[in-house]
C-alpha positions in Angstrom: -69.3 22.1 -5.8 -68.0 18.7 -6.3 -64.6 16.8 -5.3 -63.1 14.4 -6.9 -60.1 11.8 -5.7 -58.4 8.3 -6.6 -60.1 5.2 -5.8 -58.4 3.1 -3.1 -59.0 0.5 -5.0 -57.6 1.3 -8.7 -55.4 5.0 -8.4 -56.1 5.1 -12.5 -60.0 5.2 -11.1 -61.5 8.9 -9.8 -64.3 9.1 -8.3 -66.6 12.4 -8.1 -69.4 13.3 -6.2 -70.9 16.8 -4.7 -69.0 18.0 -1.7 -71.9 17.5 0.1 -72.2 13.5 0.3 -69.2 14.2 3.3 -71.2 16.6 4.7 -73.6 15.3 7.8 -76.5 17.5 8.6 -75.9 16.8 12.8 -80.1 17.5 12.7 -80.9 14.6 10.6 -77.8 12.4 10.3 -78.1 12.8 6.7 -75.9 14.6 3.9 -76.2 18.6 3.9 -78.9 19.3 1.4 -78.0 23.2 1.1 -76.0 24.9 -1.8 -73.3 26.8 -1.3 -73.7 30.9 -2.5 -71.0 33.1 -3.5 -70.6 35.8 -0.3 -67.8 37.5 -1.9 -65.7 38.0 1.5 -64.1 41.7 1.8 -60.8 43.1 1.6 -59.0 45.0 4.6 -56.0 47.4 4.3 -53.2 47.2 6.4 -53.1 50.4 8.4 -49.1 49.9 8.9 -48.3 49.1 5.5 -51.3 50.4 3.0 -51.2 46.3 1.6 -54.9 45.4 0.6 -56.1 41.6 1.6 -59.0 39.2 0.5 -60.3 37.9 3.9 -60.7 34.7 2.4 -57.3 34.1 2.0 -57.2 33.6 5.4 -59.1 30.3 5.3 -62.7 31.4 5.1 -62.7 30.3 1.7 -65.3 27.6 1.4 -67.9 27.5 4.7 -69.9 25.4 6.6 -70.6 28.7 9.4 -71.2 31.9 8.5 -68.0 34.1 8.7 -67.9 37.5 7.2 -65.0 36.4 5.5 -66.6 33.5 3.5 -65.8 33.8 -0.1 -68.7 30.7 -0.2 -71.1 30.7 2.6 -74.4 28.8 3.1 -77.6 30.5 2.7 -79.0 29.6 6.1 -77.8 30.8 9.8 -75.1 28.5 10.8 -73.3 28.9 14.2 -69.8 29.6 14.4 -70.2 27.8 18.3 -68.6 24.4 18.4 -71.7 23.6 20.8 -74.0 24.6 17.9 -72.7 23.3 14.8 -74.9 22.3 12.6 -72.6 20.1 9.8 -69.7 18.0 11.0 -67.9 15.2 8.5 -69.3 12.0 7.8 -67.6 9.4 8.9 -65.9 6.4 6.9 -67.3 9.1 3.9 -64.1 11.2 3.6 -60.8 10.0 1.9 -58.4 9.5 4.7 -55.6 12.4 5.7 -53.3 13.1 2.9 -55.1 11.9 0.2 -55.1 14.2 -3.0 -59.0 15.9 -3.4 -59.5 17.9 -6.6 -62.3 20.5 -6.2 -64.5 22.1 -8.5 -66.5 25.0 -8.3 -68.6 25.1 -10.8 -72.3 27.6 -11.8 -75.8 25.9 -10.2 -77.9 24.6 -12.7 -80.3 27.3 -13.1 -84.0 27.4 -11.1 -86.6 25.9 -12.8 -89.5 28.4 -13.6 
């Protein structure tokens, strides 16, 4: 996953870099090294009207704590516990609140044999 925004400096400039360089690992103070995996979240069926949801849709879409409702999850145990989280943003890293972020999901490279 990457993101991509305008420079502050020049708006005719983007920038792009994996999602994970505003990511801090709260272990080491350093950007999350994991990749996200595709959990697939579920669907539930409103017993009062028979209408079918994704989960995801609810805002579980990309995740930093494991939900069952991720549609992207991390492949490690992750807390859901504020007093436990293990990623939290890095500071002076992230475009500041209301600034247009592009993301893009695209297929790891695959494993080298």
């Amino acid at each position: 996953m990457r993101r991509s925004w305008p420079s502050a400096l020049c708006r005719a400039t983007v920038r792009e870099l994996p999602a994970q360089e505003w990511i801090r690992d709260t272990r080491t103070g350093k950007p999350m090294q994991e990749q996200w995996v595709f959990a697939g979240s579920v669907f539930w069926t409103d017993p009062s009207d028979g209408k079918e949801y994704y989960q995801a849709d609810g805002g579980d879409l990309i995740c930093l704590s494991n939900f069952p409702t991720a549609m992207l999850d991390l492949p490690i145990e992750s807390s859901q516990s504020n007093e436990s989280l293990l990623f939290d943003a890095f500071d002076g890293r992230v475009p500041p609140r209301g600034t247009a972020v592009e993301i893009i999901l695209s297929p790891a490279p695959p494993a080298a044999k």
